[in-house]
N, C-alpha and C positions, 0 to 999 in steps of 0.2 A: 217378247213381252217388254213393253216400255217400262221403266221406272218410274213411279207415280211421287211427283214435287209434294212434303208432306204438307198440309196444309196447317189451319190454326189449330191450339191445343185446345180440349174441352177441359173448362172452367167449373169450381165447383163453390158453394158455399157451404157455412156450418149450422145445421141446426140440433141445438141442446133439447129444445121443444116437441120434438116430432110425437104426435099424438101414437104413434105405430112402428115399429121400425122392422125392416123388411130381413132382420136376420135370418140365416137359415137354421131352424130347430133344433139339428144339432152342436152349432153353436151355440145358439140360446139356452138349450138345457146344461151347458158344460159352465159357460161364462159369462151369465147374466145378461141385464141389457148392457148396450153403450153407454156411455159417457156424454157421446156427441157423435153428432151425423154431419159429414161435411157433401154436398152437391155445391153443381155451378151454375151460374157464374158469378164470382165476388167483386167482382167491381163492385157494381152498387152497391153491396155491401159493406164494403171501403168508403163511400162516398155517404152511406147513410150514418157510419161509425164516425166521422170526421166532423159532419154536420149536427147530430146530437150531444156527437161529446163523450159518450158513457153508453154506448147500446155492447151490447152483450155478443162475442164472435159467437155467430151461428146462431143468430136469429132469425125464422124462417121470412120467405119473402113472400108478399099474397100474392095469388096469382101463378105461383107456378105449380105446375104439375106432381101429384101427389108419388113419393119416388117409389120405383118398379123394384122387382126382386132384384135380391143382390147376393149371384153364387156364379159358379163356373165359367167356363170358358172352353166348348169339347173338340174340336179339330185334334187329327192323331198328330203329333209334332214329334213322336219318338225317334226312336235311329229310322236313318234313312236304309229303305232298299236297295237293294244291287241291282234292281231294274226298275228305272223314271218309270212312273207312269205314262200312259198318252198324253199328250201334249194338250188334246181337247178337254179334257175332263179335269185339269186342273185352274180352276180361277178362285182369287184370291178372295178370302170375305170379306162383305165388305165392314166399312168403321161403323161400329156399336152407333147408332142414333140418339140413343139416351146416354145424358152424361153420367158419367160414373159417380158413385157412393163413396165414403170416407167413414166408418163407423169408427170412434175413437173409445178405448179401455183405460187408456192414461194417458200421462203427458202427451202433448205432441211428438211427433218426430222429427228427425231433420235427413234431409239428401235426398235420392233419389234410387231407384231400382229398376233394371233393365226386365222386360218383361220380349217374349219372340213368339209370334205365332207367323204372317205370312212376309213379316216384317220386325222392326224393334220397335218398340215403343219406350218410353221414361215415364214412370209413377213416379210424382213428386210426395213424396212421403210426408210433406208436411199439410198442404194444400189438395192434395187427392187428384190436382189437375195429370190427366193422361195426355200427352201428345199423340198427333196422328202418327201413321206408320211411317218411319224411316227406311226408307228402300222398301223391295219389293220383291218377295223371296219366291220367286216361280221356281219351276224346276229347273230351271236353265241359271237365275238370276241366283248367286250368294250374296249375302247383306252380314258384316262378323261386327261382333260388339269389341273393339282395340280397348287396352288398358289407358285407363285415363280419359275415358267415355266418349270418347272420337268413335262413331261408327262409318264404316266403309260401305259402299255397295260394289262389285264386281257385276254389273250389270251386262246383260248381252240386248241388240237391238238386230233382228233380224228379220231379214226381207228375200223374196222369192224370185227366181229370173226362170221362167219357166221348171225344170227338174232342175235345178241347181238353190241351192240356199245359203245365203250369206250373211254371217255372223258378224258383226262388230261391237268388241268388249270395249268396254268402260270401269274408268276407276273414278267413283265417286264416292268425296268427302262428306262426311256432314259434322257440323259441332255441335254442342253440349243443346243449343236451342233449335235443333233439327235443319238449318240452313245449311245451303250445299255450297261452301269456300272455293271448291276447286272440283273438276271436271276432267279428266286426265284420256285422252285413245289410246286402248293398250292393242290393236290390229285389227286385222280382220279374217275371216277363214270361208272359205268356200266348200261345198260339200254337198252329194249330190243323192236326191231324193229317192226311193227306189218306189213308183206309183203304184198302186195295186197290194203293197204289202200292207196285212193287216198288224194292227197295235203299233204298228212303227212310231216310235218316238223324235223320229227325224235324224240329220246325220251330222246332227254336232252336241255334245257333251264339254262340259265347264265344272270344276271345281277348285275350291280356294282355303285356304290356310292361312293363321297369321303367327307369326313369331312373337314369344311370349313377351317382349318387351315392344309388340305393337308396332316395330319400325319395318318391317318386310313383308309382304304377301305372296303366298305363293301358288301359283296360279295356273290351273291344270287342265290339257284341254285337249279331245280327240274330237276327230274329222273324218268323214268316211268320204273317201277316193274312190272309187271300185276299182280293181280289187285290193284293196288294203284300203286300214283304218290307219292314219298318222296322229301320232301324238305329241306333245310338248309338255312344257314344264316351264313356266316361265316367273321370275323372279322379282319383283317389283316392289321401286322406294317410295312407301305412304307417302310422305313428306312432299315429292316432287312431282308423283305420279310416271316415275322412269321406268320402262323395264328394263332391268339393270344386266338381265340374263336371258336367253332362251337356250332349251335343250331339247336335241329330241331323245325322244322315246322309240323302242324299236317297232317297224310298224306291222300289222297283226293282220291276216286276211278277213274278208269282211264277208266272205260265204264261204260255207262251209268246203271241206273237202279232206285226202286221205292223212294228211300233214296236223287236222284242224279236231278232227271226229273222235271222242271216246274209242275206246277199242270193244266197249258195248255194245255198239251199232255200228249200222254200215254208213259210211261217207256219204253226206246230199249234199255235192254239189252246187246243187241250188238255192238251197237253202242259208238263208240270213245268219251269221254273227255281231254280236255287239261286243264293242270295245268301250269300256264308260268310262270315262273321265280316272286318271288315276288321283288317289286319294294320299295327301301329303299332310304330315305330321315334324314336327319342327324337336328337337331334344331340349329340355328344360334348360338347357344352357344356349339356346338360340343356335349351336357351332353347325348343328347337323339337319338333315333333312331325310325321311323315309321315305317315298315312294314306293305305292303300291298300286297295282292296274290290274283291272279283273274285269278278263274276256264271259260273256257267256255266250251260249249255243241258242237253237232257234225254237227251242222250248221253253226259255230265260233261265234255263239251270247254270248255273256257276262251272265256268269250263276250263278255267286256268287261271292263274294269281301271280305274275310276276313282280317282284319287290326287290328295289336300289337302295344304295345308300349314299348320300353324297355329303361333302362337307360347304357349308355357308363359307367363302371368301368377302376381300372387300369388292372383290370387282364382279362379284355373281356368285352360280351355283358352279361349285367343282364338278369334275368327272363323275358319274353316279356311277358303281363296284353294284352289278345284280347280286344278290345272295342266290346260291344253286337253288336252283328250285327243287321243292319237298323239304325246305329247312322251314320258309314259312307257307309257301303254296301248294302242298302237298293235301292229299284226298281230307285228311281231317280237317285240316287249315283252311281249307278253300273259303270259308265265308267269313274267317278271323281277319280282322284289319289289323294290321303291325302298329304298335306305336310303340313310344321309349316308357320305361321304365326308371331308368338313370341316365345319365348324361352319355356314357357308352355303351348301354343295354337295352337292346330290342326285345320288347315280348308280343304274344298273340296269344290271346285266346281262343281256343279251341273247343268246339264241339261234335266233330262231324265223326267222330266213330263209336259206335255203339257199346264195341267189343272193351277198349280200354278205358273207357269214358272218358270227360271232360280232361282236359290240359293247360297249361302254361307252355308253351313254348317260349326259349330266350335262345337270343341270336347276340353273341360281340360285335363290336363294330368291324372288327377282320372278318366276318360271313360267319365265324361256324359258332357252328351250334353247342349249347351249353345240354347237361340232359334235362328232358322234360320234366316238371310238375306236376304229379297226378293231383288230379282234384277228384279223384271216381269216390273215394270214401267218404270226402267231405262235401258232396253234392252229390250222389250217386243218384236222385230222383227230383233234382232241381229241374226251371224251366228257363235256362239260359238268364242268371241272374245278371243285374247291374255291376259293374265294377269300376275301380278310379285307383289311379297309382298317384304313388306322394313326388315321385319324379329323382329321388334319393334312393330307392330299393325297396319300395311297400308296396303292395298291389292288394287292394279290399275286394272282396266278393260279396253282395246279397242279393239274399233269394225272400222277396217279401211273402211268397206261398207257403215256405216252411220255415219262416223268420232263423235263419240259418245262415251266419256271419262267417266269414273265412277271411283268413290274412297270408299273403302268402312274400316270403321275405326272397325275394327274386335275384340275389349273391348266395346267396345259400342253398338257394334252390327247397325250401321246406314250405310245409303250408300248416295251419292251426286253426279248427274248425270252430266253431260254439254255436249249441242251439239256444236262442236267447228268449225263445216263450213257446207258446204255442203257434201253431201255425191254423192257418185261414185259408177261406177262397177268396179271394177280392172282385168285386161286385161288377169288375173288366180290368183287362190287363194293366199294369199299370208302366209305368217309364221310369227312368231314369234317376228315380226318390232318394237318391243318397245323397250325402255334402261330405265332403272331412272339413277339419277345421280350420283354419290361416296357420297356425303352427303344430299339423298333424297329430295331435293330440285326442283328439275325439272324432269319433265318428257318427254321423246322424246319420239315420233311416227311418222309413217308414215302412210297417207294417198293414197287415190287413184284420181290419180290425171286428167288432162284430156286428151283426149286419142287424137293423130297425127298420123295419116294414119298407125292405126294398132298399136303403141306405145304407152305403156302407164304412162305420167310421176308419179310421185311418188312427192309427197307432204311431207316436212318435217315438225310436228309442235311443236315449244318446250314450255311444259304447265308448269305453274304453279303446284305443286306437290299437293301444300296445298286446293286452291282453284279451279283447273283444267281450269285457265284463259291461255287465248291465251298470250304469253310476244313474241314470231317471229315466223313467217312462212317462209316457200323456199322451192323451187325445188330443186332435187337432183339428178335426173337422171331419168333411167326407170326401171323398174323393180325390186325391193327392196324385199326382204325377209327376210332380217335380219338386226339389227341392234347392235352399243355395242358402248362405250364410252371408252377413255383411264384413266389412271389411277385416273388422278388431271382432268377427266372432262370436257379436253376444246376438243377434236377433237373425232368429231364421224365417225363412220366407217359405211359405208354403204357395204352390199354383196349384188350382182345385178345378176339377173338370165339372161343364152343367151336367145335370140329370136330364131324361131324354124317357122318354115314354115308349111302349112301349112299338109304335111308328115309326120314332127315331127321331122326332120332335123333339125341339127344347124344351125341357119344363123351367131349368133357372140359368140363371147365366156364369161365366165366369166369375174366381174370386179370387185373389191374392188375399192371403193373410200373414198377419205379423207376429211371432213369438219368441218370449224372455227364453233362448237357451237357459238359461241355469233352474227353471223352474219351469218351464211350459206355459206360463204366462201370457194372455194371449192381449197384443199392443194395440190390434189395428187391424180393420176388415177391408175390403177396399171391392168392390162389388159393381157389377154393373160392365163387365169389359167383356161383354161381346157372346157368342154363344158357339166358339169357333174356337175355344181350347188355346194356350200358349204354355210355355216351358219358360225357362230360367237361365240365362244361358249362364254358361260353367267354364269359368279360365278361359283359357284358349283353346276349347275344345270344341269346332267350328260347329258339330252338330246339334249342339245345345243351345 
């Protein structure tokens, strides 16, 4: 899949005037009308202001188009699967046609906010203008949002030589106004088709990481040879576009047999394995790197989980030290991704056994193992809740079905549950809705709130970090999937997914909204962005 050059940003203007304004009801029944409605494009607007002298921002313009609904955005963008999909069935959607909305509650705003669906985008928070997509997130392609709004794409460009297929990656920049500075080859891989296999996703896998202060990507990649799948790990400086490291990875047979087979079943031979790209996580202190790589079998069940650890040098990645396997890739762990907790502490979340429920597992940076975390008591009928570590020793839990918060302090090894209201169904599954705050003191979630003819609102509740007490609750709209905080904390960002009939049509579209943490106050709608669902991305935590 090529990389799509983003094109111009759609332009908005303001109108105070608008005879109707297309808010979604349950907005409107919570927080009145707007203030002001901003569409594009303002130039003229500019030029008509200049020319009068005294015209009023956000005077409508004649002539244009009366503005459309303005709600969601539904494409799933949650965690990714252990198994790509087909290759065929994934194409990107495409850019919203109608320009986007701006509904204003108070003052204006100022900066911008990254918004991720098949790509990134920038919502200029003060002018409503959205840019086109930046990079172009196939399954093959990563696109990461870096600190200090530089976005990267790790793009793949591949082409076919009969049963052979040829991968060549790319490190492309872009800056703050979506132009691509610098264009960087980081190789190429060969890897070879198997015809006639059904659902095959092809025989090359990529994935990428970036280091918390945005200077390193870490770049992960398997290739299937028959018989073995070969893997890497390679290390590369944003700035130059060097790959500063490569490593390999040990390599994995790519069809089954007696070495490869559950002791479930009997060994086929013939039968297909997948090796997918191992999945790398960087320690809040930048020193270290996790790798993890997880084979599956020819049913795409999860068939083994091996996980390294290595330390960042100046001149690459150090030696990776495997942790024994069953510390983190063991029967429960299998479908737990590793990542840090503290600057020397590995943990994984665990769900795979019935018998003792849910876990923390923590691993020292020496491989062994700390004892487990039960979480059976304090989620015993959860549905595989959201969680975020503070990257100091915190690790959050929630579950938005039984609004049922858990903290668990991962040096100490304890955990502290709180049920903070009632609990709901939510009107579909929901993602990733948590935030902590910039200086770990609060935590926000959303819950599941109660449901109006088919709607269903969305609960915000902002807890206590320390003690997971209730300090304000509020409505925020409907349909919530993700959530994120601005930099200094005070205004949180809700992504709202469309409504969808029951076909599976859009009825409205995406919608970013804006609200006062310390009251729920609601700043800013921002509507009209597509009907293909996005998330928020969160830190350096590449799947958001």
């Amino acid at each position: 899949m090529r990389n799509r050059r983003p094109g111009p940003a759609r332009r908005g203007h303001v109108s105070r005037s608008s005879p109707e304004i297309p808010t979604d009801p349950v907005f409107r029944q919570q927080f009145g009308r707007p203030r002001g409605v901003l569409l594009a494009p303002a130039a003229f607007l500019v030029a008509l202001g200049l020319w009068v002298g005294a015209v009023q921002l956000g005077e409508s313009q004649p002539g244009n188009p009366a503005p459309a609904s303005s709600a969601p955005d539904s494409t799933d963008v949650a965690a990714a699967s252990a198994s790509p999909p087909p290759r065929r069935t994934l194409r990107p959607a495409p850019e919203p046609t109608q320009a986007p909305i701006l509904q204003l509650f108070g003052p204006p705003l100022a900066g911008q906010v990254l918004i991720r669906d098949w790509g990134v985008r920038r919502v200029d928070l003060a002018t409503g203008n959205v840019s086109s997509r930046i990079g172009s997130a196939g399954y093959l392609n990563r696109v990461l949002a870096l600190p200090g709004g530089q976005v990267v794409c790790v793009c793949v460009r591949e082409t076919t030589v009969g049963e052979e297929r040829i991968a060549e990656l790319r490190l492309i920049t872009f800056d703050e106004a979506g132009a691509r500075p610098s264009e960087a080859p980081l190789g190429r891989w060969i890897g070879a088709d198997q015809p006639g296999l059904h659902g095959d996703s092809g025989p090359f896998a990529m994935d990428a990481a970036h280091s918390p202060d945005g200077r390193l990507v870490a770049v992960t990649t398997s290739v299937r040879r028959p018989p073995e799948w070969q893997r890497q790990v390679l290390l590369v400086d944003v700035a130059d576009g060097r790959v500063v490291s490569s490593t390999d990875l040990p390599s994995t047979p790519s069809a089954e047999g007696p070495a490869a087979s559950p002791p479930s079943r009997s060994p086929d031979p013939s039968a297909p394995r997948w090796a997918w790209a191992a999945s790398t996580r960087f320690s809040p202190d930048g020193r270290h790197v996790v790798v993890s790589a997880l084979e599956v079998d020819s049913d795409g069940n999860p068939e083994r989980r091996r996980t390294w650890i290595g330390a960042v040098e100046i001149d690459g990645l150090g030696d990776l030290r495997e942790i024994a396997e069953g510390s983190i890739g063991g029967e429960p762990c299998r479908d737990a991704l590793p990542e840090f907790g503290t600057a020397d502490l590995i943990l994984a979340v665990c769900w795979g056994d019935s018998l003792i429920g849910p876990f923390v597992r923590r691993i020292g940076m020496d491989g062994q193992h700390l004892p487990a975390v039960s979480l059976r008591a304090a989620l015993k009928d959860a549905a595989a809740p959201s969680h975020v570590a503070d990257g100091v020793g915190s690790l959050w839990l929630w579950d938005p079905w039984t609004w049922r918060a858990v903290r668990v302090d991962l040096v100490e090894g304890s955990a502290d549950a709180r049920s903070v209201g009632r609990s709901g169904v939510p009107a579909r599954p929901r993602g990733p809705a948590l935030a902590l705050s910039p200086d770990g003191s609060r935590l926000i979630v959303a819950a599941a709130g109660a449901e109006d003819e088919g709607v269903s609102a969305t609960r915000i509740l902002v807890l206590d970090a320390a003690t997971l007490e209730t300090i304000s609750e509020w409505n925020v709209g409907p349909d919530v999937i993700s959530l994120a905080l601005s930099d200094d904390g005070t205004l949180l960002f809700a992504a709202h997914l469309p409504r969808r009939d029951e076909a599976g049509n859009a009825t409205s579209d995406a919608q970013l909204s804006v609200h006062e943490v310390r009251d729920g106050s609601l700043r800013a709608i921002f509507g009209r962005l597509g009907d293909q669902g996005f998330t928020l991305p969160r830190g350096s935590d590449p799947d958001t």
